[in-house]
N, C-alpha and C positions, 0 to 999 in steps of 0.2 A: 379484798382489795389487792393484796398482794396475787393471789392467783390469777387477777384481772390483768395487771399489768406481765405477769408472767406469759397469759395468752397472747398478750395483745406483742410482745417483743417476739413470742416465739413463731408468731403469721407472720410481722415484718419479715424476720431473719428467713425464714419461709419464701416469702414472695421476693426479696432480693439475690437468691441462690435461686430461684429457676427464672429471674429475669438477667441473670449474669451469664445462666445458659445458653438462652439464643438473644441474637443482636440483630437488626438489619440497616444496613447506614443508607441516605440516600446522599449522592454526589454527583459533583457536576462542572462544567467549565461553559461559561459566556464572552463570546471572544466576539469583540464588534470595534467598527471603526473606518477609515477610509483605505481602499485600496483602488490602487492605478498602474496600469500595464500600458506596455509598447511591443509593436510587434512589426518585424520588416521579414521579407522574403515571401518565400512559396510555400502555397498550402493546398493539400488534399483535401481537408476537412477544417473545416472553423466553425464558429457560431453563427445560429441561421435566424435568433432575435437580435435585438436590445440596439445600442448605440455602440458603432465601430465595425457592422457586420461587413465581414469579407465572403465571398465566395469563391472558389479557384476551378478553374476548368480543368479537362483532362489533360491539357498539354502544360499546364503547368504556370500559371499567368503568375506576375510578379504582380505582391501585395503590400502597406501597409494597412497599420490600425494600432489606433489608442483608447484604452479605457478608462476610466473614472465614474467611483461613485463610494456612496457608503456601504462596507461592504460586511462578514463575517469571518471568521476563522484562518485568520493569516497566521498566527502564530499556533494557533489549536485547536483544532474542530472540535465545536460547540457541543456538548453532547449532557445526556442526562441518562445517572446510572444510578441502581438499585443493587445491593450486592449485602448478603450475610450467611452468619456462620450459627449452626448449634452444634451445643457439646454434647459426643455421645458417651464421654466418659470415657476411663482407660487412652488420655491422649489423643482422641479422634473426634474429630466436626463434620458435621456437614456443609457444604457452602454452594452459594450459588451466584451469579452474578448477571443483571437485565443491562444493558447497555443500549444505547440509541443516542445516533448522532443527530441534531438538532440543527436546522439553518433559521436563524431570528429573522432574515430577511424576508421567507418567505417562498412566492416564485423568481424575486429579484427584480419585478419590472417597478420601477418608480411609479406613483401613484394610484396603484391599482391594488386589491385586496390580494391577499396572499391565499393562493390555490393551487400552489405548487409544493413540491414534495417537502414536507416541514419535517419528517421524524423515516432514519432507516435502521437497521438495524445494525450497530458495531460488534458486540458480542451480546451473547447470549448461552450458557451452558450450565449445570450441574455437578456435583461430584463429594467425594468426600477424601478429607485429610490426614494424614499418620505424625503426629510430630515427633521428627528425628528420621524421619523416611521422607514427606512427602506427599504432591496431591495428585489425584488423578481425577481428570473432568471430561463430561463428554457436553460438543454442542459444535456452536460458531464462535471461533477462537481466533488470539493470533498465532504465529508460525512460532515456532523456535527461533527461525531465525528474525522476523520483529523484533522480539522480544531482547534479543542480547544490541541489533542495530538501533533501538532505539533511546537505550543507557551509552551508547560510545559514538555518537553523533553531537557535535560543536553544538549544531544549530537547532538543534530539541526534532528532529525529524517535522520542521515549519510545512505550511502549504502554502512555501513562495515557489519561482520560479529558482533553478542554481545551484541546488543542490545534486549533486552529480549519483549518488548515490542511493539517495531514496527521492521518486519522481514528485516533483512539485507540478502544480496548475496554475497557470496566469488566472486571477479571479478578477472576479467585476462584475458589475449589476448582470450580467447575464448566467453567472454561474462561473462555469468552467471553460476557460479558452485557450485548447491545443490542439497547435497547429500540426502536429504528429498524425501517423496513418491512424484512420479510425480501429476498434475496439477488436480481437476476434475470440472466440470461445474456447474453452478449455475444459481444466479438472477441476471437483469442487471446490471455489472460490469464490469470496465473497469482493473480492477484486480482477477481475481477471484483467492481462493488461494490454493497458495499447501498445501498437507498433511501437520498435526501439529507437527511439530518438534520445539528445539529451537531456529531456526530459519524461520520458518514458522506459517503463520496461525495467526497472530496479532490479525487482523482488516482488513475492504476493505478499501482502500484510494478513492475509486472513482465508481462515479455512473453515469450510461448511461442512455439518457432516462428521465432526473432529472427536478423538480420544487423542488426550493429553496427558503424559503423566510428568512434572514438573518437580525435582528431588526441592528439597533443602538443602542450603549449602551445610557443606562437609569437608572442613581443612582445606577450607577456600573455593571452593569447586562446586557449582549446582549444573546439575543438568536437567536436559525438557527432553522427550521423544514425543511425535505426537502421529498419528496414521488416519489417514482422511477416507471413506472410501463412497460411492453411491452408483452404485451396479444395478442392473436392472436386465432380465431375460424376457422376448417377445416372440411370439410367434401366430403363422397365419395362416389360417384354412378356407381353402375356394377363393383365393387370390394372389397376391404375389407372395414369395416367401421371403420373408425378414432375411435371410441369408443369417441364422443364427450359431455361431461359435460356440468352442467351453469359454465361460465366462460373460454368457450372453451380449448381446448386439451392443450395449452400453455399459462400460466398465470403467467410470474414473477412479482415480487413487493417487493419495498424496503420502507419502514420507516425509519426515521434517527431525531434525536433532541438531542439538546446539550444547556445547560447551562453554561454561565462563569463570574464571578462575583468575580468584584477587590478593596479591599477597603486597600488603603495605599500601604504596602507592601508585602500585600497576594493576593494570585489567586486562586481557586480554581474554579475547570472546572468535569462535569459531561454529560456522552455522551449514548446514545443508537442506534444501528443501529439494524433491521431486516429484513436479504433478503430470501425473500418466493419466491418456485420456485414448477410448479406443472406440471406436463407432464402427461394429459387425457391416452395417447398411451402407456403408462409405467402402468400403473393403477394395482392395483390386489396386493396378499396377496406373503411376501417373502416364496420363496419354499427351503428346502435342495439343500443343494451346493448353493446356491441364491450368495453371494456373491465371485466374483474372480477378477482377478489380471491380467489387459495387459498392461506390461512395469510399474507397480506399478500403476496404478489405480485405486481403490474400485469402484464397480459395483454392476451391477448385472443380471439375466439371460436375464434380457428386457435391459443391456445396458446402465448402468451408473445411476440408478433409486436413488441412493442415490444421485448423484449430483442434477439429474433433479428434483428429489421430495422433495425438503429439505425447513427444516424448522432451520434458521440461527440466532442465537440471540448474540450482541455484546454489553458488556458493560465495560465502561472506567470511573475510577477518577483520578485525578492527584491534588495538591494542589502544590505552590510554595510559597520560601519565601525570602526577601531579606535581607540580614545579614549585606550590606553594603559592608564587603569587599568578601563579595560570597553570588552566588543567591543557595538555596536548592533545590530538587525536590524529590516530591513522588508521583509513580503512580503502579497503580493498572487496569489490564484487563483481562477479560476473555469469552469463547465465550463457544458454547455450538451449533452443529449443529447435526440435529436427521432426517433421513428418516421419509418423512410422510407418508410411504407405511409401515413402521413397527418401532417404534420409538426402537426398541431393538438396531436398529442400529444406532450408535451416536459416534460422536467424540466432546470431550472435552477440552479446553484449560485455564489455567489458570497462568497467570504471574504479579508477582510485580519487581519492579524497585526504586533503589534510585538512585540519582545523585547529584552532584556540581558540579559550572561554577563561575570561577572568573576573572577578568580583574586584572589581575596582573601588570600592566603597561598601559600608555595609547595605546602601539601597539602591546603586549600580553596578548593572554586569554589561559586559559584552560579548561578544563571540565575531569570529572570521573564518570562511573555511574558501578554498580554492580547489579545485576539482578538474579532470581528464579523461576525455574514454576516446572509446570507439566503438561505433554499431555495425553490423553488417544484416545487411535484410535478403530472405527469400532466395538463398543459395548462390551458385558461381556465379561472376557476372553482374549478379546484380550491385544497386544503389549501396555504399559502405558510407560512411563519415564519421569525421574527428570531431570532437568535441569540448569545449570549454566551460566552467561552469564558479561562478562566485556569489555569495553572502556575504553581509555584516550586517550586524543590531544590534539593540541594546533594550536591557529592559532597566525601567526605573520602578520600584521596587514601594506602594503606597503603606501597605501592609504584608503581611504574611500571604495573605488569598488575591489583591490585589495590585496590578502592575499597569504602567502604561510601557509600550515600545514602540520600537521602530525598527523595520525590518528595510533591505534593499538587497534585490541578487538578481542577474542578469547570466546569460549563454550568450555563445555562440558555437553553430553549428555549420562547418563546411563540408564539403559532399563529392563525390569522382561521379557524382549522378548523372552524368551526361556520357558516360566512355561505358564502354561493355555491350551486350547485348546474352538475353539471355533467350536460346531455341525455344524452350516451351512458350512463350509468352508473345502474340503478335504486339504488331510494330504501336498501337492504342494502349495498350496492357502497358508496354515497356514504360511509356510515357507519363503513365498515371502512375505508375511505382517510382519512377525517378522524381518525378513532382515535388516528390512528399520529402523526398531527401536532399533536396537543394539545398545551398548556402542562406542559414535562415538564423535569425536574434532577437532577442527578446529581452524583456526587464520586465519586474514587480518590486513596487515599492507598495509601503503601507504604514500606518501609524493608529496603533489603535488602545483601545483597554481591553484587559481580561480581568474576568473575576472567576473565581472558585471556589467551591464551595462542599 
């Protein structure tokens, strides 16, 4: 009997030492609830479903539009993750982590089945850990610098509209509605961004293609490096030739590193990202007329030469600090991306941001931030503007994983979009890049629940 009970304690002890070795958590955020947008000025680009649809010509037609409906992830996109660790003994795990953002609503159209994009990819990568050193992962990541801007941001990095610093989206039953120049391509990125507006053009949140090594903190200090790259060499026989370089006709690559270091009740976090992008087949010197406009895209005569050939540099500070009865925030970014086919052609971005966040209660918080910049688009001459930019909310606090809030942030953006003229671009061109920079404002409110889990 006793030998019985000796086997039977010594399988348990057994089976809970190699189930304490690997773990895998599943996790997750449901963010639903009402959101409504207003929208005044000029636009290049809008939304081409749903209720409130504008369309803008090329000369630049003055618009309104309001949204409403129930919508999703104003305060935190939706998302569902998978993420664990095993031990390989001597202080090192293995980990991994599945991430996919989630839209509850569907394709957004009222009454109709959902057949639109319901699950994409936020991260996804591998790697393994050193405790008292460190981890290092490879996949689809965020930057460095996310990663430090998203602990020193007032307003949890929301997807309102206002936030001057990291770009929000007017939402509503049709999705996504900015009135910013449409989309154009770059280095591996799992965002690449739109035209710099005040609400475009931040930072990249995420890199494809990604080795990350991420320290442990050390006497307050952790650091991320992480290098992106996806090259690719072509070539052609009995027809045209690829025009192929060292480093072949496709060479993207990213750099990214961030510093953040906490002593008491200060933070202060410093970040850089650079995505280089070079396309062999685009090659050669910008000619007149070189740059134009399909559906607000900047180009050029070989076909998006400024997306494909860019050279993208992103820099972020922020400091915090805790007062006790409110945390402060100050942050500062700006980004600077230039044709490497002809550096005349560049666009610019530069914004600061203050914020406050206080626990007013043990089951209410709020937050307030105020924001400034300036963009300048597609080199001398062209369209520039200033920019304004506010938030406040509040969340009310159900339990630990569930909250209800209320979010409301609004811009304004004014423009010199009408003065200048820039030689490479006929007098059509000029008109549709000015468009897009007009004196233009907007607002998002919302009220909704999150759950977590």
């Amino acid at each position: 009997m006793k030998k019985s009970l000796l086997a039977v304690a010594a399988m348990t002890a057994f089976a809970g030492a190699a189930q304490a070795q690997s773990s895998v958590t599943v996790y997750g955020i449901l963010d639903v609830g009402y959101v409504g947008s207003s929208y005044s000025g000029t636009a290049v680009t809008a939304p081409t479903t749903g209720p409130g649809v504008i369309v803008a010509d090329a000369a630049g037609q003055s618009h309104k539009a309001t949204m409403n409906a129930f919508g999703a992830s104003a305060e935190s996109t939706s998302r569902l993750g998978f993420k664990g660790t095993e031990d390989l003994g001597g202080g090192n795990q293995a980990l991994f982590t599945i991430e996919m953002g989630i839209n509850p609503m569907g394709n957004g159209t009222a009454g109709t089945s959902s057949s639109g994009q319901i699950a994409w990819n936020r991260q996804t990568f591998a790697g393994l850990h050193k405790n008292g050193i460190g981890a290092v992962t490879v996949g689809t990541q965020y930057t460095p610098m996310f990663d430090v801007a998203s602990i020193t941001d007032a307003a949890g990095q929301n997807n309102m509209v206002g936030n001057a610093i990291y770009s929000g989206s007017l939402q509503s039953t049709t999705g996504t509605f900015n009135p910013g120049v449409a989309a154009w391509g770059g280095a591996p990125s799992a965002t690449n961004t739109a035209g710099f507006t005040a609400n475009n053009g931040g930072y990249n949140t995420r890199a494809t293609n990604a080795l990350l090594f991420a320290s442990d903190r050390m006497y307050g200090v952790k650091a991320e490096l992480m290098y992106a790259m996806a090259s690719s060499t072509a070539t052609e026989t009995g027809g045209t030739n690829f025009n192929n370089t060292t480093g072949g006709p496709n060479n993207n690559t990213m750099t990214g590193i961030s510093l953040d270091y906490t002593w008491n009740k200060l933070q202060a976090v410093g970040a850089y990202s650079q995505f280089k992008s070079y396309d062999a087949a685009i090659g050669g010197a910008q000619t007149a007329g070189a740059i134009v406009v399909a559906n607000g895209t900047p180009g050029s005569l070989s076909g998006a030469a400024f997306g494909q050939n860019a050279l993208d540099n992103q820099y972020y500070l922020a400091a915090t600090y805790d007062f006790g009865i409110a945390k402060g925030y100050l942050q500062y970014a700006t980004r600077n991306v230039a044709s490497q086919i002809d550096s005349s052609y560049k666009s610019k971005r530069n914004a600061e941001q203050i914020g406050v966040k206080s626990q007013l209660t043990p089951t209410i918080s709020a937050f307030a931030t105020y924001g400034m910049g300036t963009a300048t688009l597609y080199g001398q001459n062209m369209p520039n503007s200033n920019f304004r930019t506010m938030q406040i909310g509040t969340d009310y606090y159900l339990s630990k994983r569930t909250n209800l809030y209320a979010i409301y942030g609004a811009y304004n953006q004014s423009s010199n979009g009408l003065a200048g003229t820039q030689t490479n671009a006929d007098a059509t061109t000029q008109a549709a890049l000015r468009a897009g920079q007009t004196g233009t404002s907007g607002a998002n409110y919302a009220l909704g629940l999150r759950h977590t889990f």
